[in-house]
N, C-alpha and C positions, 0 to 999 in steps of 0.2 A: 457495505452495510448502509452509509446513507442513500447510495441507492435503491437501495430494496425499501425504506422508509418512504422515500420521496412516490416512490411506485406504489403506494399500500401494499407490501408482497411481503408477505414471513418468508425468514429465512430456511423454515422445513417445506416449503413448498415450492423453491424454486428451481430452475432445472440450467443449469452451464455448461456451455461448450466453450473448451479453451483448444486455443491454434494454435499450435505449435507444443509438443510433448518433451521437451529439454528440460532441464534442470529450474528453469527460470517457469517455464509451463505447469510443473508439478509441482513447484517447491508454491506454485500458489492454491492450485488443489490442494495442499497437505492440510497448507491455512482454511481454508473454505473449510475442508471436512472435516476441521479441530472444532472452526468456530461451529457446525452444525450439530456435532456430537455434546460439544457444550453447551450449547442453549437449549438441545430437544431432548438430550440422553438416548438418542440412538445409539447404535452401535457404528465404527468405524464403517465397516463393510455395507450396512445401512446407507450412511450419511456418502459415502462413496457414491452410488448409484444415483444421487442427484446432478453427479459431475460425465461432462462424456467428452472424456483426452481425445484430440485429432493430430497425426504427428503425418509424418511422409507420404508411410501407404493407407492412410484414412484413418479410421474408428480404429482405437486400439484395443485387440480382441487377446483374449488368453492364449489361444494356438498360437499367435504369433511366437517367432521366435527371438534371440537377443532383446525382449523385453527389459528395461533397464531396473535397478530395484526400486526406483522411484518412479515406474509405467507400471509397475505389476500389479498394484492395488487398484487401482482406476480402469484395468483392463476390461473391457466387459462380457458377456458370452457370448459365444463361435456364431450362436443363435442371431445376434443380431447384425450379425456381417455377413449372412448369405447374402450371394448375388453382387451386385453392382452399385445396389444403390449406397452403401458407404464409405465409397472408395472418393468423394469429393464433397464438399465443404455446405455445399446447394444442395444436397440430397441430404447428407445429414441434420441442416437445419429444418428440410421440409420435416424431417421425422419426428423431429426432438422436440422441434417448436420453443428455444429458450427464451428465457429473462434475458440473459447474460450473456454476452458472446467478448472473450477475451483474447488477443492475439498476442504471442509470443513466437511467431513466427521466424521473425525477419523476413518474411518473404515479399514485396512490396504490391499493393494493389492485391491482394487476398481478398479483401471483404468489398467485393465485388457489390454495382449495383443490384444485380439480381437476388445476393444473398441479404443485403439487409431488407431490401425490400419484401422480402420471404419472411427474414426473423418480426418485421413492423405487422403483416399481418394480423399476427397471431397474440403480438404483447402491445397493449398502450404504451407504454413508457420503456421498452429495450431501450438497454445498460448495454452500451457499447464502449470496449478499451481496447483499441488499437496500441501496443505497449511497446512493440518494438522498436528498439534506438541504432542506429541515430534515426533522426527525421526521414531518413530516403527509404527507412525501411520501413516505414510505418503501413500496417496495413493498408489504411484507411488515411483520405483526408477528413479531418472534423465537418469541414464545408461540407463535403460531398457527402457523408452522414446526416449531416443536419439537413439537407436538402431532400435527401431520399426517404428521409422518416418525417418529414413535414415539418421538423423542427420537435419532433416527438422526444426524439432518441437524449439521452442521458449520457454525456461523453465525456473519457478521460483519458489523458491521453501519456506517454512514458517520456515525452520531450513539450517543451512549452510551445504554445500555439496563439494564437491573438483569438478574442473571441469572436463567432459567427452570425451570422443574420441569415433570418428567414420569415421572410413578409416583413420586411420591419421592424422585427422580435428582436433584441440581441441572446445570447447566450453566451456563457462564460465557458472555456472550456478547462479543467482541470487537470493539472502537469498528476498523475499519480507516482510516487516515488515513495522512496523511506524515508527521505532529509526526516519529517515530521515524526516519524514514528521512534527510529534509535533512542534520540536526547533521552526524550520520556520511561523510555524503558529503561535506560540505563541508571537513570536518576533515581528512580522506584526502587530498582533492584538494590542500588548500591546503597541507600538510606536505610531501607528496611532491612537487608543484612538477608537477604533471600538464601537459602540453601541451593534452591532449585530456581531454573527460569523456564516453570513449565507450560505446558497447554495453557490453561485457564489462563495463567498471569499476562500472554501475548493477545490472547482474546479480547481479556479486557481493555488491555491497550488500543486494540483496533476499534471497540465499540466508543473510546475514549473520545476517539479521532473522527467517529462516523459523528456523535454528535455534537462536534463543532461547525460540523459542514455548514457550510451558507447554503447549500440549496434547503436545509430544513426550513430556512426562512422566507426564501425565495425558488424556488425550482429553475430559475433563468440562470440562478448562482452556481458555481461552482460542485464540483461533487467532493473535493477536498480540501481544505482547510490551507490558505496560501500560507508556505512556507516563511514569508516574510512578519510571520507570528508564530514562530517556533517558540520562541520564550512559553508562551500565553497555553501553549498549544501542551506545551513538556510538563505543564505544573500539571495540568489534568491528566494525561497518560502516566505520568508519578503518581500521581493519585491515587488511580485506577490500578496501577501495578499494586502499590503496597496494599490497596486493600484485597487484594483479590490472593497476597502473598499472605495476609494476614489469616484471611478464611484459610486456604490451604494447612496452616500450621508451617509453612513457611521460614515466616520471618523471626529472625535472630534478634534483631532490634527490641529490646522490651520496651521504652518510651516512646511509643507509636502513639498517638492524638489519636481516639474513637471519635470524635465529633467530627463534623466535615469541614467547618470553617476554623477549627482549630489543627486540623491535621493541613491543609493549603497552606495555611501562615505558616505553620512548622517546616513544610517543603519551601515556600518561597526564601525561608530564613537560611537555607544549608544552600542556595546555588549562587554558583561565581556570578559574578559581576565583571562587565568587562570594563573595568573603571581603570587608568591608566595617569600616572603624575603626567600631569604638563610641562612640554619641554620650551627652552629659551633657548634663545641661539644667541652664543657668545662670542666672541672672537677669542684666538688660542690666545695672545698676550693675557688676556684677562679670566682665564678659564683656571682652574685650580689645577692640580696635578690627577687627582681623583677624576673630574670630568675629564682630562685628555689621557686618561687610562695609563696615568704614570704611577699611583700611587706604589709604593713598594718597591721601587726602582731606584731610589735615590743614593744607598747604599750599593748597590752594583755601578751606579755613575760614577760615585766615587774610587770604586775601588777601581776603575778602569779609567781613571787620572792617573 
């Protein structure tokens, strides 16, 4: 999402190709086509048709067979897979022309010079996430993206990367993962005493997350929010859950804060602290029974006199 901000691009107007149709490929379509259903009121089946899955044998079409039940929704029709040209990664981008190209491939060197240079034509700002881990199997190198889209492309990536230059430009590249997102939802949910943890509530979380992004501030920054501000990061997607738990009818919690700066301070007030006694190091002659993890032993000592 802070991609799509940083790009001026609504989110019912953008068009994605994700590589690689696995479990990890779909389970982010489902997210995508939640979050589109919730901000536009489309229909599922609707907001699906903004997404186009690429898994093996190319464009995944409804004739196909062993379609997984997580390929079946995104499948698209027989129509658009006549011939040849969907059967590789370059032809379908010619087609499709996305915002968004995401790999979950594993497969390494996928997003080939040719094809982002294909997706840069057509979009100013292509949202580029090579996500596949570890490192060797990254589609893409960030370098080689930022190179090939003039430094244009918006990139995030599933493993940490140092960031890129191009002309003397630096850019940031962004590790995309959940470290940031779990905490916050868990927090949400378990405060507000949530029934359900549904659509809406994880949406909100991710819109949470989209506007902490440092590129809102900077477009050279980052597209996610550096985990090494999880704290800062969890009070907001808490937030963002309970209130979106609160609208739903939700939340179990009746002392929930309606104000904004009275409901933050109410979250800041209910999370651990990782605060720890300070230890001394003593020598055993001088250590009590309790610090040398005697205590309650003294009667067994004796009894075995």
């Amino acid at each position: 999402m802070a991609g799509l901000h940083v790009s001026n691009l609504k989110l019912t107007d953008m068009r994605m190709i994700i590589f690689g149709s696995g479990s990890a490929g779909t389970g982010i379509a489902d997210q995508v086509r939640d979050a589109i259903v919730t901000e536009s009121g489309k229909s599922e089946a609707e907001a699906a048709k903004q997404i186009w899955c690429v898994d093996k044998p190319g464009l995944l079409l409804k004739s196909q067979e062993d379609l997984t039940d997580g390929q079946q929704p995104f499948a698209r029709d027989d129509s658009e897979g006549q011939g040849n040209k969907h059967g590789d990664l370059l032809a379908i981008v010619k087609e499709v022309k996305p915002h968004v190209l995401i790999g979950t491939s594993t497969k390494p060197k996928a997003f080939t010079k040719e094809v982002i240079m294909e997706m840069a034509k057509h979009v100013n700002r292509p949202i580029i996430m090579p996500l596949s881990n570890p490192t060797r199997l990254h589609e893409a190198d960030p370098k080689d993206i930022n190179e090939w889209t003039e430094g244009r492309a918006l990139i995030a990536t599933g493993s940490p990367f140092p960031p890129v230059t191009y002309k003397g430009r630096e850019y940031e590249v962004a590790e995309c993962n959940n470290s940031c997102a779990f905490p916050g939802i868990g927090l949400g949910a378990v405060l507000s005493r949530t029934r359900l943890l549904t659509k809406p509530l994880l949406v909100a979380a991710v819109k949470a997350i989209a506007a902490q992004s440092p590129a809102l501030k900077d477009p050279d920054k980052g597209l996610v929010p550096d985990v090494t501000n999880v704290r800062e990061i969890s009070v907001q997607v808490a937030k963002a859950v309970i209130k979106a738990a609160v609208k739903e009818d939700l939340a179990s919690e009746k002392d929930i804060p309606e104000n904004d700066e009275e409901l933050e301070k109410w979250v800041r007030e209910q999370m651990w602290e990782p605060k720890y006694r300070p230890l001394v190091r003593v020598e055993s002659n001088g250590a009590s029974m309790l610090a040398k993890g005697e205590a309650g032993l003294g009667g067994t000592r004796r009894g075995a006199r």
